[in-house]
N, C-alpha and C positions, 0 to 999 in steps of 0.2 A: 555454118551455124555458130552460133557464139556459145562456148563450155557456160555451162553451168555451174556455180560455184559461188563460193566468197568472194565477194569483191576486192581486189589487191588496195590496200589502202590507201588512199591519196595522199600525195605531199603538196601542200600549199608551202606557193613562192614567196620565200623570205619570213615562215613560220617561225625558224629557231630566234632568227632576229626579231621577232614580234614578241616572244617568250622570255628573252633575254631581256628585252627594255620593260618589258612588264613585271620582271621580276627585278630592277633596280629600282622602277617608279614605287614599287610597293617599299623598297626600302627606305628610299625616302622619304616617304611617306611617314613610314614608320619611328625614321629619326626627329622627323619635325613633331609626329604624338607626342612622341614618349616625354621629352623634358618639359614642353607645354602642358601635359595631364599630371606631372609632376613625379610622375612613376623615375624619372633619371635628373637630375640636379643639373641646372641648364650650365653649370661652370664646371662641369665634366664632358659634358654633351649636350654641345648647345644645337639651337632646331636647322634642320637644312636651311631653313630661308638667312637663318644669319651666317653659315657655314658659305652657300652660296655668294652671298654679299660680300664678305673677306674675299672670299676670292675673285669677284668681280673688280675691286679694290686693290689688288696688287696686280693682276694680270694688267695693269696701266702703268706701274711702274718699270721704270728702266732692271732696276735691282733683282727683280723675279726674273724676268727673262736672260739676266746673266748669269743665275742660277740653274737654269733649266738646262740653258746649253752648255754652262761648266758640268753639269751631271750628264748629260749626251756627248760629250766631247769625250771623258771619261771611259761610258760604255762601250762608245764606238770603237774608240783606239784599243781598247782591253778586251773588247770582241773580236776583233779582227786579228790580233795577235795573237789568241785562242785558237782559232779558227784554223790561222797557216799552220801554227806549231799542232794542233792535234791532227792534222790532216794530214802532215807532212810524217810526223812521229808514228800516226795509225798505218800507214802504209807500209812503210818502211819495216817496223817490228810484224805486222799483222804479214807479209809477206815473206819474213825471212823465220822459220817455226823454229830456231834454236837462236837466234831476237827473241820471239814471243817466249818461249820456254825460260828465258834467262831473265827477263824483266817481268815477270808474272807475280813474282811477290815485290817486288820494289811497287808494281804500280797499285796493289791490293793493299801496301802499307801505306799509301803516301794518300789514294783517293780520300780517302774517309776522314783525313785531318780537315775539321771547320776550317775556314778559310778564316772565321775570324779569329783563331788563335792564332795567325801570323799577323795581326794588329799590333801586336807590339814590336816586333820584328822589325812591319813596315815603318812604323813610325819610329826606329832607331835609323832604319839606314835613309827613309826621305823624309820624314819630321810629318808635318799636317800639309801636304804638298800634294799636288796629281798622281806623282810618283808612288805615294801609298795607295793608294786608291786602283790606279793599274795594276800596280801588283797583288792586291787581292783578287780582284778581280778576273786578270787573268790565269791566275793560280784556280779560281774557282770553276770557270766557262772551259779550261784547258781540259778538265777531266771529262767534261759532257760529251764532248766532241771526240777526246781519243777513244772511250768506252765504245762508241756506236762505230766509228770506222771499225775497232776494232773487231767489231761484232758484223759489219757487212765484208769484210775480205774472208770473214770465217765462210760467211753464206755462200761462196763463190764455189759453183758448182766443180766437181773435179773431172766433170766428162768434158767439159768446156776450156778448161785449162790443160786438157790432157790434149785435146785436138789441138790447142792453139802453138801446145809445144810439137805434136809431129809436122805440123805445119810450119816450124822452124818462125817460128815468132819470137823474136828477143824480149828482154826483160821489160823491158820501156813498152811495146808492142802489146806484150802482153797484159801491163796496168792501166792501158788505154783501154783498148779494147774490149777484156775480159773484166780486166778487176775490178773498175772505177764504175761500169755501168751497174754492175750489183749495187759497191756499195755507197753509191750516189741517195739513192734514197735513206740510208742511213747516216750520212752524213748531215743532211738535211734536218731529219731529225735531231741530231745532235746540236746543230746549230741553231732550231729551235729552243731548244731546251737550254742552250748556253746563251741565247741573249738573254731569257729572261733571269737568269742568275746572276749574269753581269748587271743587271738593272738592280736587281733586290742589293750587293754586294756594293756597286756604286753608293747608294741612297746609305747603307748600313755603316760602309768607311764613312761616309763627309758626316754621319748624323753622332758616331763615336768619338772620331777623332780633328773633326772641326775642318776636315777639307774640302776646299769651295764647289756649294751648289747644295741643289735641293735638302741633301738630310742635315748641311749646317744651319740654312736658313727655318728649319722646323724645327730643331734643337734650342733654336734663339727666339724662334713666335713659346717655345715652350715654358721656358727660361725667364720670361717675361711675360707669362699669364695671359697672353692672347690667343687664348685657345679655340674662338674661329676662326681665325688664321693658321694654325695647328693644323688644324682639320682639314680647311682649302689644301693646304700644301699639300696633305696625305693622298687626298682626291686627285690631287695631279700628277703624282708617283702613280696611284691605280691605273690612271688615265694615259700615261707614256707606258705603263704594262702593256695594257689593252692592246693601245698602239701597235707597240714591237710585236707583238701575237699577232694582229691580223697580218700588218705587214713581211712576218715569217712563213705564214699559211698563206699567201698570195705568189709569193717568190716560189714554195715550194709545190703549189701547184702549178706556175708557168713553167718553172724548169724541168719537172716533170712529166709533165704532162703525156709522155708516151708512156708513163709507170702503170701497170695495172690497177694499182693501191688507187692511180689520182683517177682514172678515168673510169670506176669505178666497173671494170668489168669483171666477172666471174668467169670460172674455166668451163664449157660444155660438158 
């Protein structure tokens, strides 16, 4: 017989993403009102359909597209050098507790510095070059990444590592085996969280200190009072966010995919 009861809710396939697009179409919506009802002064905020147009209008030129990938080129190298050094650094101190003990304030002083107070810094030792830009960048993504390893080799059970040493498991042995599958999923994490800081930190170097790609090329539609073009360019920083998020959330459930967390089961 079938329980009687409340009906368990249904999830309709591809609801969040139905909710998602209906709550950007209403913003557009909203941007194309406002300056056309006169409520916002179209040379502040002009209406989607001319915002859209700009950028219909540059995405054909050569010039945008070597901005797009001078700021992805950027991310990527600055990410990935995040990545090895927190991963490499989190293990390391997270595995050895008198490392963690010893560098526990060095890294609680140093996390919380804005990345962009070392803009000047960068732009003494690389001028308006890649080279500033990576180094914020990876100054910024490095902490995302060492804070969550740090925090998955904490999580690492002590009944499991306690077996893995009667069982005469060496040190290597046991960060395969035991260590890395904890803090796997926090890593992940981490590295979500540190692309899209790479990404904001990228756009924020070239749009301050003029080095090549997206945040110079909006700094310059700025500078110059083409402020549909302003707006395109802004739209397409959102749009390479968006991007890097799903493509984070897709890696981190393939690679996952035996984690509890991804396959969403609960304990009996």
């Amino acid at each position: 017989m079938t329980a009687v009861g409340a009906a368990a809710p249904r999830t309709v396939p591809g609801g969040r993403a139905v909710l998602g697009l209906s709550g950007l179409a209403g913003l557009l919506v909203l941007v194309e009102l406002l300056p056309r009802a006169g409520i916002v002064s179209d040379s502040y905020l002009p209406p989607t359909s001319r915002i859209l147009a700009a950028l219909a209008d540059e995405a054909v030129t050569g010039a945008f597209w070597v901005a797009v990938g001078d700021t992805l080129t950027a991310w990527a190298i600055g990410l990935a050098v995040a990545v090895v050094a927190g991963v490499a650094a989190g293990v390391l101190i997270g595995a050895v507790p008198l490392l963690r003990a010893v560098t526990a304030s060095t890294v609680e002083f140093l996390r919380p510095i804005p990345s962009v107070a070392l803009i000047p810094l960068a732009v003494l030792l690389y001028g308006a070059d890649l080279g500033s830009t990576l180094l914020l960048v990876v100054y910024a993504a490095f902490w995302q990444v060492l804070v969550q390893v740090l925090y998955g080799v904490a999580d690492v059970d002590p009944v499991a590592d306690e077996t893995a040493r009667s069982f005469r498991f060496g040190a290597w042995a046991r960060i395969r085996y035991v260590l890395w599958p904890t803090a796997l999923p926090y890593v992940f994490t981490g590295i979500r969280l540190a692309a899209s800081v790479a990404l904001v930190l990228a756009v924020t170097t070239e749009l301050v200190i003029g080095a090549p790609g997206l945040g110079a090329v909006i700094a310059v539609a700025q500078t110059s009072n083409a402020i549909p073009t302003m707006y395109a360019l802004i739209v397409v920083t959102g749009l390479l966010g968006v991007a890097i998020n799903l493509a984070a959330r897709y890696a981190e459930r393939h690679f996952l995919a035996w984690h509890q967390s991804v396959r969403g089961e609960a304990p009996s």
